[in-house]
LUMDOPA-32888 format. One record per residue (C-alpha): residue in one letter; z, x, y. Coordinates in nm, 2 decimals, padded with zeros to 4 digits, always signed. Example, Ala and Ser with C-alpha at 12.3 -4.5 7.8 and 13.67 -1.06 7.14 Angstrom:
2
NODE bati      Z      X      Y
NODE    a +00.78 +01.23 -00.45
NODE    s +00.71 +01.37 -00.11
% end
This chain:
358
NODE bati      Z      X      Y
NODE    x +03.66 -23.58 -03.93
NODE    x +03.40 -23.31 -04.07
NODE    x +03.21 -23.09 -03.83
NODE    x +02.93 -22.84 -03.87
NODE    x +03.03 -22.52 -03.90
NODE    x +02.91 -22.31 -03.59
NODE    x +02.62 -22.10 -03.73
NODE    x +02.48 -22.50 -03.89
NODE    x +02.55 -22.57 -03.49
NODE    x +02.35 -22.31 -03.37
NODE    x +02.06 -22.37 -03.60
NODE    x +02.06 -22.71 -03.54
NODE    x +02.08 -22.66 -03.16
NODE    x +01.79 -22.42 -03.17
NODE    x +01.58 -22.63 -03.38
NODE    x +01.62 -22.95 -03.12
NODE    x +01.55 -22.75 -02.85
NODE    x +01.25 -22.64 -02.98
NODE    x +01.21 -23.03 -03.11
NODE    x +01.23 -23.14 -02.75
NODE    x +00.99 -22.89 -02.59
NODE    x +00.69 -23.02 -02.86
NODE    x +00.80 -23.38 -02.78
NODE    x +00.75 -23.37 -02.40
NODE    x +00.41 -23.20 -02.47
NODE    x +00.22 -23.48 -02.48
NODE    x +00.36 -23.63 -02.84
NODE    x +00.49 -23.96 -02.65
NODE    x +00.34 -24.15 -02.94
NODE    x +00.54 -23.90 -03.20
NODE    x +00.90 -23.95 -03.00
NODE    x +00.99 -24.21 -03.26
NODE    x +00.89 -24.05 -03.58
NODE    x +01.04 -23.71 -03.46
NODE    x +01.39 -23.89 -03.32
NODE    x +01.37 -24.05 -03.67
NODE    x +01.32 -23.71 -03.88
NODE    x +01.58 -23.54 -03.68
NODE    x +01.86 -23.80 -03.77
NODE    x +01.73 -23.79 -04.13
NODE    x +01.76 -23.42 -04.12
NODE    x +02.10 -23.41 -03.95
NODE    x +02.26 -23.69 -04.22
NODE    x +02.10 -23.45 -04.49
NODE    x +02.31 -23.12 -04.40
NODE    x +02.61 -23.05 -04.57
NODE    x +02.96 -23.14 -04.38
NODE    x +02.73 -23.31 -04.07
NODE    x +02.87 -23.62 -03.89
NODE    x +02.67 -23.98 -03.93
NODE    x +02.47 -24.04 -03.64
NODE    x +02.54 -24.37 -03.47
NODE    x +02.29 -24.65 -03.40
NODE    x +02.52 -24.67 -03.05
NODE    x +02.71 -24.40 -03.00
NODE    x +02.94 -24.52 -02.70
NODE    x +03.03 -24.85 -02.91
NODE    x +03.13 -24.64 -03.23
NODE    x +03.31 -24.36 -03.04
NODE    x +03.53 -24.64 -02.91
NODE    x +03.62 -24.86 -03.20
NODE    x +03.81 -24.51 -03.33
NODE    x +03.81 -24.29 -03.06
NODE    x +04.03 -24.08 -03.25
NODE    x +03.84 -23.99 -03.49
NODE    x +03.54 -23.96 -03.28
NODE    x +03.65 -23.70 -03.14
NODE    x +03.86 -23.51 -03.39
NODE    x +04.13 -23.56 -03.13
NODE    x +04.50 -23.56 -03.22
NODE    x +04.57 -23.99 -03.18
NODE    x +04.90 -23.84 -02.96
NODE    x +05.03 -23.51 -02.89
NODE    x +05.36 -23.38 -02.66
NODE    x +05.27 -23.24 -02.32
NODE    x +05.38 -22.89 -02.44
NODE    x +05.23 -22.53 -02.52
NODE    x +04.93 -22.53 -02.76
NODE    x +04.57 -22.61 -02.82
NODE    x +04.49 -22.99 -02.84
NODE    x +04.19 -23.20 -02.86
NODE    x +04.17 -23.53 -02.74
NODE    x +03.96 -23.79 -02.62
NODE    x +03.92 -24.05 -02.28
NODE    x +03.73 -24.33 -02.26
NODE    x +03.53 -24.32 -01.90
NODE    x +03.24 -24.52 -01.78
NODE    x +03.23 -24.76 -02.13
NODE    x +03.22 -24.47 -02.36
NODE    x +03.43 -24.19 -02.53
NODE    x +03.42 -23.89 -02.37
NODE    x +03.64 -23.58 -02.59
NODE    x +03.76 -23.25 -02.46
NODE    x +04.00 -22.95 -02.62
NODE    x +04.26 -22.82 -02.36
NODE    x +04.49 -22.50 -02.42
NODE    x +04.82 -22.49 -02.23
NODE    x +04.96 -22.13 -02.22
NODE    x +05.30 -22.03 -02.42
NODE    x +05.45 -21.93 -02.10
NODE    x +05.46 -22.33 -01.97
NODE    x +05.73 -22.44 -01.80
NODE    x +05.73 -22.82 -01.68
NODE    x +05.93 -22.69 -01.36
NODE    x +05.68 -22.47 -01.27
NODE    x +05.30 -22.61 -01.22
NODE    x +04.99 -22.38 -01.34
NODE    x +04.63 -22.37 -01.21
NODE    x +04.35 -22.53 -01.43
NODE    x +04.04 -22.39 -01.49
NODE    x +03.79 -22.71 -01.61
NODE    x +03.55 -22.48 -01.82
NODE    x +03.18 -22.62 -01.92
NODE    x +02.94 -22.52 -02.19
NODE    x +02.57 -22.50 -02.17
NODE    x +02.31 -22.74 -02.24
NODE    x +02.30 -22.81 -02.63
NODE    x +02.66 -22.65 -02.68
NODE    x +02.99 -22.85 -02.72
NODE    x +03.37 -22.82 -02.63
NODE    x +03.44 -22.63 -02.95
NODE    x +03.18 -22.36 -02.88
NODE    x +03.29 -22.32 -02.53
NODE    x +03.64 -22.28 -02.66
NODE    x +03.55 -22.01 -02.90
NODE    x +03.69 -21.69 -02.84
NODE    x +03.46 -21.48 -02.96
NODE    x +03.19 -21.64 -02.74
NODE    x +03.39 -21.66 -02.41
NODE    x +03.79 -21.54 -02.48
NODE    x +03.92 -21.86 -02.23
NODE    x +04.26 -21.95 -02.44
NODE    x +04.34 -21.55 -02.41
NODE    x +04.22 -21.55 -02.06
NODE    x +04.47 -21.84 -02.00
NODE    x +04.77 -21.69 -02.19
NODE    x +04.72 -21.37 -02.01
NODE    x +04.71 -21.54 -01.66
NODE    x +04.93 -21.80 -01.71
NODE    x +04.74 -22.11 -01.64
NODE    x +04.57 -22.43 -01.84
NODE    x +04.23 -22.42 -01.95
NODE    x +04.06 -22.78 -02.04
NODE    x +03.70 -22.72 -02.25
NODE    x +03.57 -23.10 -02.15
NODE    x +03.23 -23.22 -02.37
NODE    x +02.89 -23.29 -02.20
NODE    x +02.68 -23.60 -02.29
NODE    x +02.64 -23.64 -02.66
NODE    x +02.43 -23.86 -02.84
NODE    x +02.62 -23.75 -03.18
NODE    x +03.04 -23.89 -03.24
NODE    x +03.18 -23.52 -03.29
NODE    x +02.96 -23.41 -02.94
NODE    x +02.72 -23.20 -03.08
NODE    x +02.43 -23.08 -02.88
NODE    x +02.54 -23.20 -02.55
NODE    x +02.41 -23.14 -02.19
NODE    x +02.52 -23.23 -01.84
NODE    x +02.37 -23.42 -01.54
NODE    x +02.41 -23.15 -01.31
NODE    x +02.11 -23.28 -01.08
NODE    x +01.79 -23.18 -01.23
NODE    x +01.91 -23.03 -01.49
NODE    x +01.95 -23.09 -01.80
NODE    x +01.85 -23.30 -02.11
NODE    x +01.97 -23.65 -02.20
NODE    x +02.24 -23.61 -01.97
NODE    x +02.00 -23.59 -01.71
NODE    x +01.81 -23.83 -01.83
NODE    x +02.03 -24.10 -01.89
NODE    x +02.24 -24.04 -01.57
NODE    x +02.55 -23.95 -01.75
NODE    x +02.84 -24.00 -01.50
NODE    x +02.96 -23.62 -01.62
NODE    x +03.11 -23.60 -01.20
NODE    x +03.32 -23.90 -01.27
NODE    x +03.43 -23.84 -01.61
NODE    x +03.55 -23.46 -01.48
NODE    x +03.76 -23.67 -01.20
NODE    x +03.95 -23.90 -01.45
NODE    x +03.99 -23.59 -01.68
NODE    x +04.16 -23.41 -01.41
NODE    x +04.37 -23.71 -01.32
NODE    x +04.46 -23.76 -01.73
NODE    x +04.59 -23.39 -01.75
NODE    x +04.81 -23.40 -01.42
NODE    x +04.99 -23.70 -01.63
NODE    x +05.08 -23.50 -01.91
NODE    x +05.15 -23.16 -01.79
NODE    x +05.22 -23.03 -01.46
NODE    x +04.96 -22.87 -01.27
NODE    x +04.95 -22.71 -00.92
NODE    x +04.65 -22.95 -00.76
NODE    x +04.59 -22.70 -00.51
NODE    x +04.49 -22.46 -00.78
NODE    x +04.17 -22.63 -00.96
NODE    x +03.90 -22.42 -01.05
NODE    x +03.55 -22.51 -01.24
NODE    x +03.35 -22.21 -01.43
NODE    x +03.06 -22.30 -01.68
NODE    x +02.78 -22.14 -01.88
NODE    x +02.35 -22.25 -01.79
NODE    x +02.37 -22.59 -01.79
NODE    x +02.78 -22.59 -01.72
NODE    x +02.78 -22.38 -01.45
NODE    x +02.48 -22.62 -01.22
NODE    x +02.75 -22.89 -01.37
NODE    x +03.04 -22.71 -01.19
NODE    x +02.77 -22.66 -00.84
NODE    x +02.74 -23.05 -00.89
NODE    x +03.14 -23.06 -00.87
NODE    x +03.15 -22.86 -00.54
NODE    x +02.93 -23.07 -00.37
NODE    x +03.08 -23.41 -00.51
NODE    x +03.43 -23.31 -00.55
NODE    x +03.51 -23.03 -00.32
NODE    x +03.89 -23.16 -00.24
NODE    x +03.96 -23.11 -00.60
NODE    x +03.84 -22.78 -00.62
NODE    x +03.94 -22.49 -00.47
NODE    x +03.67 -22.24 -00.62
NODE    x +03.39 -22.29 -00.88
NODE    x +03.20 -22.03 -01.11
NODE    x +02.85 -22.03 -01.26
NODE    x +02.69 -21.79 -01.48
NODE    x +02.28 -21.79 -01.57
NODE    x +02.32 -22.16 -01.40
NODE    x +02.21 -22.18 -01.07
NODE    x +02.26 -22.46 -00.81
NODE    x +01.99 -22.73 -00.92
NODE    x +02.17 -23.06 -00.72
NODE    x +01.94 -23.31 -00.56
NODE    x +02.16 -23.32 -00.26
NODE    x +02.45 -23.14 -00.14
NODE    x +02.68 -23.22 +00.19
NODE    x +03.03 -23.10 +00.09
NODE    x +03.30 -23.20 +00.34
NODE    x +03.50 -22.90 +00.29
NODE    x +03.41 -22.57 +00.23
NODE    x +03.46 -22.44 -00.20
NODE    x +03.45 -22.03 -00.28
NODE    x +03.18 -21.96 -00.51
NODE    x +03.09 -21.66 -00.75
NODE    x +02.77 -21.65 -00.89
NODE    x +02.74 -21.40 -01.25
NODE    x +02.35 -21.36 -01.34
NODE    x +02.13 -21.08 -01.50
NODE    x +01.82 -20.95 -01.35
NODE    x +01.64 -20.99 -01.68
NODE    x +01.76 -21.36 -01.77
NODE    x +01.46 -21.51 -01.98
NODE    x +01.58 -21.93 -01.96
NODE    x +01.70 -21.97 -01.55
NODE    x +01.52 -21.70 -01.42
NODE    x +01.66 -21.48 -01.14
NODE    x +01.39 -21.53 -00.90
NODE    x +01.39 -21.88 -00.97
NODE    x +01.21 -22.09 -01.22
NODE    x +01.20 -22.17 -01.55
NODE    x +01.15 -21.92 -01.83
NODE    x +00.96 -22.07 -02.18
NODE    x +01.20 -22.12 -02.34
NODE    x +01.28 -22.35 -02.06
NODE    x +01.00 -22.48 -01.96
NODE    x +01.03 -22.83 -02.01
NODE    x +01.38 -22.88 -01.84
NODE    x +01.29 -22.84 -01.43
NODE    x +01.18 -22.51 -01.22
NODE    x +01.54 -22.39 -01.18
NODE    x +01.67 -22.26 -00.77
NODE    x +01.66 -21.90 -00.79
NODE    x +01.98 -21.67 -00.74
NODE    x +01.89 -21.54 -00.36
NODE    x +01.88 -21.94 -00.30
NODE    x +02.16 -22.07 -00.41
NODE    x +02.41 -21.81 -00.25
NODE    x +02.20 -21.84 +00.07
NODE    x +02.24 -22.27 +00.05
NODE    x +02.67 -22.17 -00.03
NODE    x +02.69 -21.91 +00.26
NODE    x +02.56 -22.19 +00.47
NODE    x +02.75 -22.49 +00.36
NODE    x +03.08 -22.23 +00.37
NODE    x +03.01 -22.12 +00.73
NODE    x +02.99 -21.73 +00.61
NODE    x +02.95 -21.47 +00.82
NODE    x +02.54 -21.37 +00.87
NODE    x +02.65 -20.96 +00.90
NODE    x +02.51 -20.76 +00.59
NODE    x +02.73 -20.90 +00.24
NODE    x +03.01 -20.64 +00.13
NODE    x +03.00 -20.45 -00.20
NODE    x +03.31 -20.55 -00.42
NODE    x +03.21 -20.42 -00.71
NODE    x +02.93 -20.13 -00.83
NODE    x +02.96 -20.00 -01.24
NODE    x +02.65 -19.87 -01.43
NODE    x +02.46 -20.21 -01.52
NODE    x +02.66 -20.43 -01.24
NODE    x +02.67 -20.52 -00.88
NODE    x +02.88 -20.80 -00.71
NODE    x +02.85 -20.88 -00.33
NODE    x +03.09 -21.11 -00.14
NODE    x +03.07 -21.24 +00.22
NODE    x +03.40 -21.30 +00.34
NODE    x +03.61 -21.48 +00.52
NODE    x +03.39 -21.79 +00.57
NODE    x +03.52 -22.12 +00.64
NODE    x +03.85 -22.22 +00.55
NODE    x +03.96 -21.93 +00.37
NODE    x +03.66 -21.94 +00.15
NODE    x +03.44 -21.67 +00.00
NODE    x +03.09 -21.65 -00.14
NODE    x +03.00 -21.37 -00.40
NODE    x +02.77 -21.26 -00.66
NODE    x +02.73 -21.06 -00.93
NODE    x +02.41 -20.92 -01.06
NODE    x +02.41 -20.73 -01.46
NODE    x +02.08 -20.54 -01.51
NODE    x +02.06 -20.63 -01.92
NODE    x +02.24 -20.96 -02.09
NODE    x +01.97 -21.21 -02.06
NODE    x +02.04 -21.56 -02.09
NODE    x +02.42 -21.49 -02.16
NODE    x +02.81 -21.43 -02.09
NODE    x +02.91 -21.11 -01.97
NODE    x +03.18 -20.99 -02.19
NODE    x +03.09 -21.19 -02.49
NODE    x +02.90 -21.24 -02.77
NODE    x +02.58 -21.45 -02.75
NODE    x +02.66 -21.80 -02.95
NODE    x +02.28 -21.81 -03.05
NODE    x +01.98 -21.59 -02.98
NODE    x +01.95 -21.20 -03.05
NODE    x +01.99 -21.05 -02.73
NODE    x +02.28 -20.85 -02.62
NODE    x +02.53 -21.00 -02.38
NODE    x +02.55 -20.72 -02.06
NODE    x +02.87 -20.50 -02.13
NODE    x +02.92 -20.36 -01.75
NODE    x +03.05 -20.68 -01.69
NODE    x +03.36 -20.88 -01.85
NODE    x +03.23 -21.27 -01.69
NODE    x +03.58 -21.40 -01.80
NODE    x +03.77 -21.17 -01.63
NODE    x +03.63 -21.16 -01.31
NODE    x +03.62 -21.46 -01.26
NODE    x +03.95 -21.51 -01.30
NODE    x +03.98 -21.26 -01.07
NODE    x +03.80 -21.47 -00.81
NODE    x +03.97 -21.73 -00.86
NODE    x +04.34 -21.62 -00.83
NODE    x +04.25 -21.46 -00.46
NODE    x +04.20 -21.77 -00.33
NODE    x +04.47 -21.86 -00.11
NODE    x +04.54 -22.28 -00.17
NODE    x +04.44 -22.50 +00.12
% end
């Protein structure tokens, strides 16, 4: 199947943002015409996919191609994409499974989500985020799963992380329970350490990857969000689930002090930074003495409080420049610079791999 190149990705994503803001202004009675003018404009660009009238039922009379996804692959080292039907639709995902696998030997996964309006394939790009060489580095298998699409090759998507975000939100996309079966899919084709599960995401992934601590927490040890904050309706977690937090002061979409910048205005006033490690630290059982410094560079700080409930640690990092963006990387749209004092990859693998399994 043809894709969009990236940068036709990013302009489109940009544009429909910008789309959606006008249409929620009041233009109820222009929804139609603009839904209308956006699919014209889609089928028009050179290499895009055909929209579908119904998504779901086209997705599943080729799922295959729907998803770019190989129609069968072996459960052995590589990059694959691939596709799962959940909940009466197709829902497609890109995992990488490091050189070094051995089928005697179980690795961790890390489920890793992309923001609201991205896709699997930009989430998977290295020169955005640097996962698969992450993953060969470390040693374990890194899945790149797709939000809610209303396009075949999952373009544009978004997650239902609570009140957050787009038509994921807004049609109640069961993103928690497609995340379950994908987890379950994996462990039958190659062999992963189930006490080693870990969920990261960017914006809109990482509120995604809060929503799977509070649903989920005995499937995951440890979860990390970055410029996402913890925007659930309601959160009672039965165990306790580590937590780092990676956000710049200067973040213009989900500010740091909470709320929405313009740019994303018409999504929800967002839980500030102070408030969602304060609502972890409580749900984990942390300690109430003064946080410990773990890391301080020129541009960065990360705090931890430690050892809370079984085992488990909250901690944040703070980056003084990056805006709306990954640590580390490059920016996949915008013109901003991504903070440098920081690699968001890295440390949170970091994280990750000190948690001792339950």
């Amino acid at each position: 199947m043809t894709t969009l190149p990236l940068p036709q990705q990013r302009r489109l994503a940009t544009w429909w943002h910008r789309a959606r803001g006008w249409l929620r202004r009041g233009n109820a009675p222009r929804l139609r015409l603009g839904l209308r003018f956006l699919g014209l404009l889609c089928l028009g660009l050179p290499g895009a996919p055909a929209l579908a009238a119904n998504p779901s039922q086209a997705a599943a009379a080729n799922p295959a191609q729907a998803a770019g996804a190989d129609s069968a692959f072996s459960a052995g080292p590589g990059s694959h994409r691939a596709s799962l039907p959940h909940g009466g639709t197709t829902r497609l995902y890109r995992v990488h499974v490091p050189a070094s696998y051995d089928p005697q030997r179980p690795l961790p996964l890390v489920v890793s989500m992309h923001g609201g309006g991205g896709s699997m394939d930009i989430q998977a790009d290295e020169r955005y985020y640097g996962w698969i060489s992450a993953a060969e580095r470390h040693g374990f298998i890194v899945v790149f799963p797709n939000g809610y699409s209303r396009f075949r090759g999952g373009h544009l998507a978004t997650w239902n992380a609570g009140r957050c975000c787009g038509a994921a939100r807004d049609q109640g996309s069961d993103d928690v329970g497609f995340i379950a079966a994908l987890i379950d899919s994996l462990r039958g084709q190659w062999a992963i350490d189930e006490r080693r599960v870990f969920a990261t995401g960017m914006s809109n992934g990482g509120m995604m990857a809060y929503r799977l601590a509070c649903e989920l927490p005995q499937r995951f040890l440890a979860i990390a969000a970055v410029a996402g904050t913890d925007n659930t309706h309601q959160c009672t977690p039965a165990q306790a689930v580590s937590v780092l937090h990676i956000h710049a002061r200067d973040d213009e979409r989900v500010l740091y002090d909470g709320g929405a910048g313009k740019p994303s205005r018409q999504e929800t006033d967002y839980s500030s930074v102070a408030d969602t490690v304060a609502r972890w630290s409580q749900r984990n059982g942390c300690p109430a003495a003064a946080p410990q410094t773990v890391l301080k560079t020129d541009g960065a700080l990360c705090e931890q409080r430690a050892p809370c409930r079984d085992g488990s640690a909250v901690q944040w990092c703070s980056t003084d420049g990056g805006g709306h963006s990954w640590p580390g990387g490059t920016k996949p749209r915008g013109r901003s610079t991504n903070a440098t004092a920081l690699d968001a990859t890295e440390e949170i693998w970091r994280f990750f791999a000190r948690q001792a399994p339950r």
